[in-house]
The first five atom37 places (N, CA, C, CB, O) and aatype in JSON, in Angstrom:
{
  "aatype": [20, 20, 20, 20, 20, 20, 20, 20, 20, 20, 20, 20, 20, 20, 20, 20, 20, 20, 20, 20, 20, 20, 20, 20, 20, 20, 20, 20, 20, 20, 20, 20, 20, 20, 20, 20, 20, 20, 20, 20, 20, 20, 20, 20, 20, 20, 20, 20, 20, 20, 20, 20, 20, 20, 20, 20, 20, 20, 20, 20, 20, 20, 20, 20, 20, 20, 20, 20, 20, 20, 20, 20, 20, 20, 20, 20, 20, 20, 20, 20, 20, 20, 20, 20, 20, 20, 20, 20, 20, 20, 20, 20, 20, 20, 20, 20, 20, 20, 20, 20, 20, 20, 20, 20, 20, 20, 20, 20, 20, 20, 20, 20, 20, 20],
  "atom_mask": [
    [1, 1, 1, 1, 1],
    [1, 1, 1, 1, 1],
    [1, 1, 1, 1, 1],
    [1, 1, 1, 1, 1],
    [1, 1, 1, 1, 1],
    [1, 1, 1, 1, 1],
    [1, 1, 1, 1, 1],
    [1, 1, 1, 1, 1],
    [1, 1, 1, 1, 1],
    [1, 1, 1, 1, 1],
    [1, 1, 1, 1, 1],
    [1, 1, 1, 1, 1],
    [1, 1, 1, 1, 1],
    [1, 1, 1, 1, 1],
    [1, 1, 1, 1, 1],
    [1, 1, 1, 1, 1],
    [1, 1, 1, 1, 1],
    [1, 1, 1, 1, 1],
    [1, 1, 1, 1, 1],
    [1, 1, 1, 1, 1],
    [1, 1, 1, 1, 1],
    [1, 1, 1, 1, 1],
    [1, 1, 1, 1, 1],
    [1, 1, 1, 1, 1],
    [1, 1, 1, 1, 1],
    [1, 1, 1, 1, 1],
    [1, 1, 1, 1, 1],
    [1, 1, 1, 1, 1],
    [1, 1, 1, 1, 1],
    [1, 1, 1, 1, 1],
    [1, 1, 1, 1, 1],
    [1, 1, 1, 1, 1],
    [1, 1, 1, 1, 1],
    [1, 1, 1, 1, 1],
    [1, 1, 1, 1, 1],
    [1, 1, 1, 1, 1],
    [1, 1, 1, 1, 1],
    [1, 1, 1, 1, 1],
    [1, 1, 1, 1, 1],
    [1, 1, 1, 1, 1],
    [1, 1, 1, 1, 1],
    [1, 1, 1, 1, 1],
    [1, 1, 1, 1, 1],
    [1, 1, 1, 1, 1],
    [1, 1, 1, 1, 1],
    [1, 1, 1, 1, 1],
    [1, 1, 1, 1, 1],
    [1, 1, 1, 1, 1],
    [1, 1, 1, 1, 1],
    [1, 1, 1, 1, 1],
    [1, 1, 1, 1, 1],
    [1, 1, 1, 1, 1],
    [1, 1, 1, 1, 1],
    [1, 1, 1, 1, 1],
    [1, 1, 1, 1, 1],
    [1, 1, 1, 1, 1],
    [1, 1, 1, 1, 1],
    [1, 1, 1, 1, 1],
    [1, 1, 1, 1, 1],
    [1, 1, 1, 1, 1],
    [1, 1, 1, 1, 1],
    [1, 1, 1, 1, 1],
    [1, 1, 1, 1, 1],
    [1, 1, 1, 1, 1],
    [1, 1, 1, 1, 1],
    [1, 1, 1, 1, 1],
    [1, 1, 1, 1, 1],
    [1, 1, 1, 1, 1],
    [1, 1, 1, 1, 1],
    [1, 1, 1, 1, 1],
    [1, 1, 1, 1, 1],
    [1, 1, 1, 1, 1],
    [1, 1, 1, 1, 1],
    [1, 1, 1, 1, 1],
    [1, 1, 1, 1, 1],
    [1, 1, 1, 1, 1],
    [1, 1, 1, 1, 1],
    [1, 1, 1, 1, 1],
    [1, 1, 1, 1, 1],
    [1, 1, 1, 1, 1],
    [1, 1, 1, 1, 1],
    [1, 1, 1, 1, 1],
    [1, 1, 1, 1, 1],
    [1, 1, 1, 1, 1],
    [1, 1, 1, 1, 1],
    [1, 1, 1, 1, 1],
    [1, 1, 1, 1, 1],
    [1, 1, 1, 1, 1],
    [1, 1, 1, 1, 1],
    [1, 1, 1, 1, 1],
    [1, 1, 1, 1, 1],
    [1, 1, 1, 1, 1],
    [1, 1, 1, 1, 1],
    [1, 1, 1, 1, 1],
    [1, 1, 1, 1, 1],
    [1, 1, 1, 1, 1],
    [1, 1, 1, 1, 1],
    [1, 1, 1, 1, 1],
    [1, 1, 1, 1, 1],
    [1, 1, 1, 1, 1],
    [1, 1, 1, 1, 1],
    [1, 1, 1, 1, 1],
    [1, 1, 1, 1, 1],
    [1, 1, 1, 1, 1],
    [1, 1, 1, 1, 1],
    [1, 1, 1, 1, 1],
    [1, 1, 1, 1, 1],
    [1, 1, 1, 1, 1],
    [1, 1, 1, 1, 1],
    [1, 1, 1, 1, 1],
    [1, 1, 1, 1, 1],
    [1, 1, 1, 1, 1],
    [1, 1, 1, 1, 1],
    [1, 1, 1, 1, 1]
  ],
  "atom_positions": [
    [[-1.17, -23.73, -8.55], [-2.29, -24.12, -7.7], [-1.81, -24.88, -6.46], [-3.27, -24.99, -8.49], [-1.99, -24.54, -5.29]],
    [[-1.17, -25.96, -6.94], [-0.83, -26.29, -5.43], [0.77, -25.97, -4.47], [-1.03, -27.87, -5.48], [1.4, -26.71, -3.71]],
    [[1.04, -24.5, -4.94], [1.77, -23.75, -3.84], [0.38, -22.89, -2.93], [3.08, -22.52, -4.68], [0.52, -22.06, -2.04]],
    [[-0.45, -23.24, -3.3], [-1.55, -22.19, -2.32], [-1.99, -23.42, -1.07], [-3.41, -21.48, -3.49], [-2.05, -24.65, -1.03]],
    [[-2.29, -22.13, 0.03], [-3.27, -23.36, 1.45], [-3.79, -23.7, 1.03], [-4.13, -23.2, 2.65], [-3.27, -23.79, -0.08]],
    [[-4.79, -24.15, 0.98], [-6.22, -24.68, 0.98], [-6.66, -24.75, 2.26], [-6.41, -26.01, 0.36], [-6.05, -25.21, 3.22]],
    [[-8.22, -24.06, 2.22], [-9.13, -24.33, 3.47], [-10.25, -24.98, 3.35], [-9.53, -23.25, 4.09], [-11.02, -24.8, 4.29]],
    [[-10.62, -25.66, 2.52], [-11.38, -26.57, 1.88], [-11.3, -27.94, 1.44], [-11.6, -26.12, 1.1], [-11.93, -28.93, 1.81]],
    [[-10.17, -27.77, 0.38], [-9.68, -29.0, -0.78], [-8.24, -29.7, 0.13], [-9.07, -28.1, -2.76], [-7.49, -29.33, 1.04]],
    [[-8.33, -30.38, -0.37], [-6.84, -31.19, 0.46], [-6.68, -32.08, -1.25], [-7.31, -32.73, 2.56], [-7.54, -32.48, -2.04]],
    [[-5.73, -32.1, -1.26], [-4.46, -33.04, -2.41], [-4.61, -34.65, -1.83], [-2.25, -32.37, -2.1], [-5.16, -34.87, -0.75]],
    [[-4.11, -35.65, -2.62], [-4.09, -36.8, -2.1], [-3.43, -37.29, -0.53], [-3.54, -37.38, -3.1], [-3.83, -37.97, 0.41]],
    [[-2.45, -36.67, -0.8], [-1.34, -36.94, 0.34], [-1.74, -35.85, 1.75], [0.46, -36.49, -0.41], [-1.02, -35.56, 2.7]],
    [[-2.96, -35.47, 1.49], [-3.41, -34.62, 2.87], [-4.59, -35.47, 3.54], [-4.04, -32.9, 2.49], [-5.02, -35.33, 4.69]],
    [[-5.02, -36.37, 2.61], [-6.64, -36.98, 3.47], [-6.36, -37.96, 4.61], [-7.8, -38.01, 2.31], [-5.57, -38.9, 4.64]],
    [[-7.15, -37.54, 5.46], [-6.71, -38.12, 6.59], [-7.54, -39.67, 6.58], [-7.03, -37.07, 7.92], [-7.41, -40.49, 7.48]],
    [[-8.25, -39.84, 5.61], [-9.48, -40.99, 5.83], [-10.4, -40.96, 4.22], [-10.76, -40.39, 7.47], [-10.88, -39.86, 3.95]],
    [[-10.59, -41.91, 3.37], [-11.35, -42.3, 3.04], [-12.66, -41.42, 2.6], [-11.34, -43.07, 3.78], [-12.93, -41.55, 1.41]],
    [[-13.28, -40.8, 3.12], [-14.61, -40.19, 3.52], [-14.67, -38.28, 2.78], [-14.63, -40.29, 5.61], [-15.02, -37.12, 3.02]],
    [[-14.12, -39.04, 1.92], [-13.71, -37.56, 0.98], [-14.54, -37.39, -0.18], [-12.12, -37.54, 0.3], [-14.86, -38.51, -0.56]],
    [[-15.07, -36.43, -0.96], [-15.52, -36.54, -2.62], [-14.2, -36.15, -3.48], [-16.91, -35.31, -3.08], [-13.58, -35.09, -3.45]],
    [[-13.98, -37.11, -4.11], [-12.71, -36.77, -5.22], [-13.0, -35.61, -6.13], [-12.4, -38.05, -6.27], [-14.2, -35.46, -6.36]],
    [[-12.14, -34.71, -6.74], [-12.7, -34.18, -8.18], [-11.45, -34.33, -8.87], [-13.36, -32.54, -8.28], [-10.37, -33.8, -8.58]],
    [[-11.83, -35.43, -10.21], [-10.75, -36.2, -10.55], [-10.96, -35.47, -11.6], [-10.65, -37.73, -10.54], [-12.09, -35.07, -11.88]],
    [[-9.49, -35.09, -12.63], [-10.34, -34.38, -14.07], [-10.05, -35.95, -15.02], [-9.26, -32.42, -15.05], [-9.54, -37.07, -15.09]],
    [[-10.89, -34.84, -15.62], [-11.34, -36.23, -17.0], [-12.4, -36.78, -16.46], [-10.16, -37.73, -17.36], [-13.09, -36.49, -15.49]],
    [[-12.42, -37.98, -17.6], [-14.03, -38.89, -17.28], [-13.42, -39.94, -16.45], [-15.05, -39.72, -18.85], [-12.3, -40.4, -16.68]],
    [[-14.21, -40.33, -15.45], [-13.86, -41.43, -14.41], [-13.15, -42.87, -15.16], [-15.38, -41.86, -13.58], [-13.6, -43.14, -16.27]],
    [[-12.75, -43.21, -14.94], [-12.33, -45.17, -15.5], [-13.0, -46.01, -15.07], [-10.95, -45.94, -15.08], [-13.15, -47.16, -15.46]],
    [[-13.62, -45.27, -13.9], [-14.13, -46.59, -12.76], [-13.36, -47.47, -12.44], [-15.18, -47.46, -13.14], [-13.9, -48.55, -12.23]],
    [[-12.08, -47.41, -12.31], [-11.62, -48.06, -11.02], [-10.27, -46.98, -10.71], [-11.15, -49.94, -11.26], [-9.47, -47.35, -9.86]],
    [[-10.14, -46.18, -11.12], [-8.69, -45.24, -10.38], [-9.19, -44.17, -9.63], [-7.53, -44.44, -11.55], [-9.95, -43.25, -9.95]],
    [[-8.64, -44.45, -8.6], [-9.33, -43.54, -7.27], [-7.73, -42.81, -6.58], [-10.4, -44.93, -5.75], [-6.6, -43.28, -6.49]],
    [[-8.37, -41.34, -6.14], [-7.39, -40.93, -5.67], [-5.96, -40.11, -6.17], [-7.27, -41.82, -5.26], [-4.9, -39.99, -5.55]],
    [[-6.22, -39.76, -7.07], [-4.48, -39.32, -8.51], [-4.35, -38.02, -7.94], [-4.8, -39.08, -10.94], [-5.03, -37.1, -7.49]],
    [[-2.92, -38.43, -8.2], [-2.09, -37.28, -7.62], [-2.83, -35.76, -7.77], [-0.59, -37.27, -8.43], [-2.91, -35.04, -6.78]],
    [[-3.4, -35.3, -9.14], [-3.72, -34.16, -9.84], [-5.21, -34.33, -9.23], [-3.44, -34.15, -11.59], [-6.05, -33.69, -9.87]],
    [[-5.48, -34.7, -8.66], [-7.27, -34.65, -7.92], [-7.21, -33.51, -6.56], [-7.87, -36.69, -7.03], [-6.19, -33.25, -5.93]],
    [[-8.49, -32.96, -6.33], [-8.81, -32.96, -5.22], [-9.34, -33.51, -4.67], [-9.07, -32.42, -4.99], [-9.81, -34.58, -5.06]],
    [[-9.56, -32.88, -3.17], [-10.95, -33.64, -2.45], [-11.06, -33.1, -1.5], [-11.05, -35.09, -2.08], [-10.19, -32.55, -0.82]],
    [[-12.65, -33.24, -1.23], [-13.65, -32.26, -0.28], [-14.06, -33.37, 0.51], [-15.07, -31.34, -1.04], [-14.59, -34.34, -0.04]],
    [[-13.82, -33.33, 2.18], [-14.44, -34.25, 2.81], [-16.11, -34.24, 2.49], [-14.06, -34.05, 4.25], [-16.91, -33.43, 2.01]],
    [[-16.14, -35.34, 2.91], [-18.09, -35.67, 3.25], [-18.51, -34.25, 4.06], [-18.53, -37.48, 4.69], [-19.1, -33.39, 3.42]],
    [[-18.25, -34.05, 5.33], [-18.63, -33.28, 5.88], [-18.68, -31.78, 5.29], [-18.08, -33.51, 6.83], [-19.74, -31.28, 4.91]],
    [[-17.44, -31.1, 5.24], [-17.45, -30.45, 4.39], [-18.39, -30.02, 2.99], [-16.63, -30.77, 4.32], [-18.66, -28.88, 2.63]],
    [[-18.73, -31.13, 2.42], [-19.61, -31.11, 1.19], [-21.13, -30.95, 1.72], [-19.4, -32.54, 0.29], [-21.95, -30.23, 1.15]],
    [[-21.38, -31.66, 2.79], [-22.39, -31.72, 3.13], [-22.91, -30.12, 3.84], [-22.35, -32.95, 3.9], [-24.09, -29.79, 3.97]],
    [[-21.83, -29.37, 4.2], [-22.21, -28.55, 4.7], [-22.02, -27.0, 4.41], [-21.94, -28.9, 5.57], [-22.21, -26.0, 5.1]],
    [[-21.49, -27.24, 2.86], [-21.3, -26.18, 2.28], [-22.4, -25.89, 0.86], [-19.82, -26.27, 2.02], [-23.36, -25.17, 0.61]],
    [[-21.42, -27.14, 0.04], [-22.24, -27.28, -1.47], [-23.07, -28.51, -1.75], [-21.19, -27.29, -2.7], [-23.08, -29.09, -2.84]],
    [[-23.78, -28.89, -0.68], [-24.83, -30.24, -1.1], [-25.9, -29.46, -1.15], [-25.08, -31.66, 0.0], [-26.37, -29.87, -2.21]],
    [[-26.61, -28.66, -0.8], [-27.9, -27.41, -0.76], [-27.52, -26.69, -2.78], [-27.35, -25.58, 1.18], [-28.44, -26.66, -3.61]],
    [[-26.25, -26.28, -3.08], [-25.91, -26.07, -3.76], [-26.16, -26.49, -4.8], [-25.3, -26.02, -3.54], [-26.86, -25.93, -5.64]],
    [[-25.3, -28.14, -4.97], [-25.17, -29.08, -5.78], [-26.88, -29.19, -6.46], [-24.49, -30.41, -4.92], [-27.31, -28.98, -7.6]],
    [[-27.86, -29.78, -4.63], [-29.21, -29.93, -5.3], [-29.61, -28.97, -6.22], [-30.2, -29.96, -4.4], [-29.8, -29.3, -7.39]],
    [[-29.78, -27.85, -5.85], [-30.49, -26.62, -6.61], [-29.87, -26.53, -8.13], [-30.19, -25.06, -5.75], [-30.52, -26.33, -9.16]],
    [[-28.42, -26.73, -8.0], [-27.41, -26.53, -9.65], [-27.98, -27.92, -10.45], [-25.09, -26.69, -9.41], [-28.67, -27.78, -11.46]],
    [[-27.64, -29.31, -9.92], [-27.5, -30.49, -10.37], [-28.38, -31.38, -9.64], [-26.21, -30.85, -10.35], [-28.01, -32.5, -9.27]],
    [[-29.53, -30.93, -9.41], [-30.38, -32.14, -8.71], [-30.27, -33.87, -9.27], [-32.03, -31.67, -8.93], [-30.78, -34.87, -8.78]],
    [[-29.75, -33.79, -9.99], [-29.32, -35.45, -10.49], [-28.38, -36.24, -9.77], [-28.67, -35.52, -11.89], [-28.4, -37.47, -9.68]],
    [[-27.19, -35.13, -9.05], [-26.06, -35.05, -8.6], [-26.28, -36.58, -7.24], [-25.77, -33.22, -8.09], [-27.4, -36.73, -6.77]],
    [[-25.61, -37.15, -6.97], [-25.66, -38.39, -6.27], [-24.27, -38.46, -5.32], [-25.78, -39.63, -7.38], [-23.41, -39.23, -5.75]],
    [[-23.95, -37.73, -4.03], [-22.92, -37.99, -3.27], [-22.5, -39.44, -3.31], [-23.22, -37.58, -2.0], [-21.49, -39.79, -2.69]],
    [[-23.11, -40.21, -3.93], [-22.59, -41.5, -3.09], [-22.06, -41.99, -4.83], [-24.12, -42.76, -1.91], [-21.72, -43.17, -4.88]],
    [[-22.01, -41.47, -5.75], [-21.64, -42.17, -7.05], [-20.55, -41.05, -7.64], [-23.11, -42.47, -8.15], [-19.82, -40.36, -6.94]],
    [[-20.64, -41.04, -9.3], [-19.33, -40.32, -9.62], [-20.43, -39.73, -10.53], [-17.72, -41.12, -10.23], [-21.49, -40.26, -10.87]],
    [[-19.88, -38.38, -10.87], [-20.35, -37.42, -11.57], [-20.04, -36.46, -12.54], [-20.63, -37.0, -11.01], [-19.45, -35.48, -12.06]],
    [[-20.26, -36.41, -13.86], [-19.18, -35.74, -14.1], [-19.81, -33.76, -14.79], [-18.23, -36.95, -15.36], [-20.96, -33.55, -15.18]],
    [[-18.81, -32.78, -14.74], [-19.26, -31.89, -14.81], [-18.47, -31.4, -15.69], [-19.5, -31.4, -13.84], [-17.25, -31.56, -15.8]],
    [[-19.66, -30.41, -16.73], [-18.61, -29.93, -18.14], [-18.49, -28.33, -17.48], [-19.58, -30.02, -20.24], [-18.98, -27.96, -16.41]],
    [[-17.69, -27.52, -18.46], [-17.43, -26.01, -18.03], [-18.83, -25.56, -17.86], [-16.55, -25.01, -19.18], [-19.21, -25.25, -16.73]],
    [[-19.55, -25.5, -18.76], [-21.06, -24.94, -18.62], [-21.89, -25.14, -17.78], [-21.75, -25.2, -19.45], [-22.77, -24.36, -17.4]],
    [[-21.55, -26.75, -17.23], [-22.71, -26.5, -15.45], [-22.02, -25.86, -14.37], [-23.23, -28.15, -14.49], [-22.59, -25.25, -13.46]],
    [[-20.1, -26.08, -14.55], [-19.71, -25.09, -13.5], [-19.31, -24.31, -13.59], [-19.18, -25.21, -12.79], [-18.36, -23.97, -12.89]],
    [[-19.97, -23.4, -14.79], [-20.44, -21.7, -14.99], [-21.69, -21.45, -14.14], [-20.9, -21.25, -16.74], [-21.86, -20.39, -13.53]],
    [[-22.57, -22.49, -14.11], [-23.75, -22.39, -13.47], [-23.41, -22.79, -11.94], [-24.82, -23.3, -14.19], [-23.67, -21.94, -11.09]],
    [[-22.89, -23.95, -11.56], [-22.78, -24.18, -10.01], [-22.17, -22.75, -9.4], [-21.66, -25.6, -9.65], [-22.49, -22.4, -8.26]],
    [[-21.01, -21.68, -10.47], [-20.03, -20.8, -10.1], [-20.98, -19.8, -9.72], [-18.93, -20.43, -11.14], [-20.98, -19.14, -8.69]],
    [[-21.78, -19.75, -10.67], [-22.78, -18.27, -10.27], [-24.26, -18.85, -9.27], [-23.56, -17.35, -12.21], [-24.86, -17.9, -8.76]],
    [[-24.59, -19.63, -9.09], [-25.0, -19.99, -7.95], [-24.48, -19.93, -6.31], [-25.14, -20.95, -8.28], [-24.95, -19.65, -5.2]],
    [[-23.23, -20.39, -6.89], [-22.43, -20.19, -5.83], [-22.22, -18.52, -4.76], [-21.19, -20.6, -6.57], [-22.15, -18.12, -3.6]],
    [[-22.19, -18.0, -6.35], [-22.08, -16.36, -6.07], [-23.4, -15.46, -5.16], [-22.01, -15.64, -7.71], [-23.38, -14.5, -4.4]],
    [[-24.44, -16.3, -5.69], [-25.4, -15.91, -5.12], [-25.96, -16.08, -3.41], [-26.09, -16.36, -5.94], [-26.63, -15.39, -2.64]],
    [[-25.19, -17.54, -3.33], [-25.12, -18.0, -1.85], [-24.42, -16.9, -0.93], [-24.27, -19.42, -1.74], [-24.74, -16.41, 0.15]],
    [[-23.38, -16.73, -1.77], [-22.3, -16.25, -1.03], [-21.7, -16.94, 0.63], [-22.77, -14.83, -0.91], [-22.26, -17.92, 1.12]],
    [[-20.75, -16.38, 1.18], [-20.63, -16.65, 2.33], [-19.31, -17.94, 2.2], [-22.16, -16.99, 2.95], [-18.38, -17.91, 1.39]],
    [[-19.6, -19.16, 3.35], [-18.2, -19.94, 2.75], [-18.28, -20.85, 1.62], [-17.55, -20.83, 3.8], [-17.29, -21.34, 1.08]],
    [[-19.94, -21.15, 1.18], [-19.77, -21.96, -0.06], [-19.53, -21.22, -1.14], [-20.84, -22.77, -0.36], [-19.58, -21.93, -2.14]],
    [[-19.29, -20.05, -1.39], [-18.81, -19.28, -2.38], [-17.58, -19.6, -2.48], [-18.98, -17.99, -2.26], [-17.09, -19.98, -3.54]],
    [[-16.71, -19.44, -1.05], [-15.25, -19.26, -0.89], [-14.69, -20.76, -1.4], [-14.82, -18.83, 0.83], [-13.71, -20.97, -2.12]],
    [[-15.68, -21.79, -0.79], [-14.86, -23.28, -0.7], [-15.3, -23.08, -2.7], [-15.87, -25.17, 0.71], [-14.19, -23.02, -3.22]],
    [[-16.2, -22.99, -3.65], [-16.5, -23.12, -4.36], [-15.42, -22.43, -5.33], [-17.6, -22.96, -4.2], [-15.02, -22.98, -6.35]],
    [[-15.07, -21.35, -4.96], [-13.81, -20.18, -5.41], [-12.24, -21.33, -5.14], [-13.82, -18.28, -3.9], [-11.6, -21.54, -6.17]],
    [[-11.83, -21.84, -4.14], [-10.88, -22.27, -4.47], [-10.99, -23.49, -5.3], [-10.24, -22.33, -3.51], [-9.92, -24.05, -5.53]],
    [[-11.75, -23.87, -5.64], [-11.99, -25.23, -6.6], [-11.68, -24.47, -7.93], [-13.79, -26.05, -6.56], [-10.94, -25.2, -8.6]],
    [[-11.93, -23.32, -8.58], [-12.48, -22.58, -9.46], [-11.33, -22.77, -10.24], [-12.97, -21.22, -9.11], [-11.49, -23.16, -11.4]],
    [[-9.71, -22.47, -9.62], [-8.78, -22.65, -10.53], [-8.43, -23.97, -10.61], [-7.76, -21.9, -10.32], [-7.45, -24.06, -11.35]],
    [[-8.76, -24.97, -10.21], [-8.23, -26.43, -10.3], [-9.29, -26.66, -11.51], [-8.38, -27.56, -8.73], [-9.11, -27.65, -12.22]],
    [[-10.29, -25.87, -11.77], [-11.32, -26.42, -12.34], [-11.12, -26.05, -13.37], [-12.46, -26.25, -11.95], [-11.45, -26.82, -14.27]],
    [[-10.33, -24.34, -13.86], [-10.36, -23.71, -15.39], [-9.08, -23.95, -15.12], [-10.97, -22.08, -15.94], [-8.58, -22.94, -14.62]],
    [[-8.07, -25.13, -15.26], [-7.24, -25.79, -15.18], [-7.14, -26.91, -15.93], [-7.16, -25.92, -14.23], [-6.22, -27.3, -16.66]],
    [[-8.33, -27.45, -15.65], [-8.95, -29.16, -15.72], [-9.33, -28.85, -16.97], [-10.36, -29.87, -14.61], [-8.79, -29.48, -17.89]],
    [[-10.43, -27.71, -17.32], [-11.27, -27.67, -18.58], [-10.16, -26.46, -19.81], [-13.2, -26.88, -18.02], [-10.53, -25.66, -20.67]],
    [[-8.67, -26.88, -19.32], [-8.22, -26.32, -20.91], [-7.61, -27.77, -21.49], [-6.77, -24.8, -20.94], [-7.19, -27.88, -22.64]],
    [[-7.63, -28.86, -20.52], [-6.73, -30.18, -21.01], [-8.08, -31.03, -21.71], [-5.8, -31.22, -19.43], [-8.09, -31.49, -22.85]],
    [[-9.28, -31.09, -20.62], [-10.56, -32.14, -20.36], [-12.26, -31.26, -20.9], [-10.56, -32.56, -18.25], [-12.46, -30.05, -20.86]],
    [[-13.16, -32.26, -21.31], [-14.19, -31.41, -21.36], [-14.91, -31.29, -20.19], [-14.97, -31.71, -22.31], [-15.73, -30.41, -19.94]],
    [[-14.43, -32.58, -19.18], [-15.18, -32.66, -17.78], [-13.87, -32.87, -16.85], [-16.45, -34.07, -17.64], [-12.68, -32.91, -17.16]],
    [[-14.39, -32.97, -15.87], [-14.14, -32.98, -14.16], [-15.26, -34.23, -13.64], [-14.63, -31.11, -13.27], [-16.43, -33.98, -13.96]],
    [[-15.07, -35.35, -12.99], [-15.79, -35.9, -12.14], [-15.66, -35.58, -10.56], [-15.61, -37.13, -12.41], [-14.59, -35.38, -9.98]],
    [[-16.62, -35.58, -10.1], [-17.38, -35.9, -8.72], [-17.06, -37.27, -8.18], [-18.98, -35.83, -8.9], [-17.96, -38.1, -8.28]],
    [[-15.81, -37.67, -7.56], [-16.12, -39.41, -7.32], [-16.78, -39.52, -5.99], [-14.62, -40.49, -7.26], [-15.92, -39.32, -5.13]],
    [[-18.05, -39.78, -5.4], [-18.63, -39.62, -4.34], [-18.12, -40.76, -3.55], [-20.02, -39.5, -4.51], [-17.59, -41.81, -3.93]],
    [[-18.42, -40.29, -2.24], [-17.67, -41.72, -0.93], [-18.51, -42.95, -1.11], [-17.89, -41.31, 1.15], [-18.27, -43.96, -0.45]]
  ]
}
């Protein structure tokens, strides 16, 4: 996974600022931010791909807190996604293997919102 670009996700050591959503696997600790094995989707980015998304999949979903997601809602965010199509499919597609990655070690993935 991470010999590939990314046009979406950036690794720790790529964020240029703060203003990112983490997707940390496992359940959050509440206080470790940022691990090596995370991604992250700027604010903007999120906002302008999968927050329309997120609402419709996870209306509970809270950018500004942490969240966590089992394989079965992102079977559902995945085929939502599919239905959008276009680049929130694509940004949603490269998450996809970090994600059936995450869920052969973890039962979840968190959302750590900015």
């Amino acid at each position: 996974f991470r010999g590939e670009q990314m046009n979406y996700f950036v690794f720790d050591n790529e964020r240029e600022n703060t203003a990112y959503h983490e997707f940390q696997k496992g359940s959050f600790d509440g206080h470790t931010y940022w691990k090596g094995d995370s991604v992250s989707l700027s604010d903007d980015l999120l906002n302008q791909l999968v927050r329309e998304l997120f609402a419709d999949t996870i209306p509970e979903y809270d950018p500004c807190s942490e969240f966590e997601i089992d394989k079965e809602l992102w079977e559902r965010i995945l085929h939502k996604a599919q239905q959008v199509g276009g680049e929130t499919l694509a940004c949603i597609l490269e998450a996809d293997e970090w994600a059936e990655n995450t869920f052969r070690e973890y039962d979840v993935f968190t959302i750590i919102g900015v």
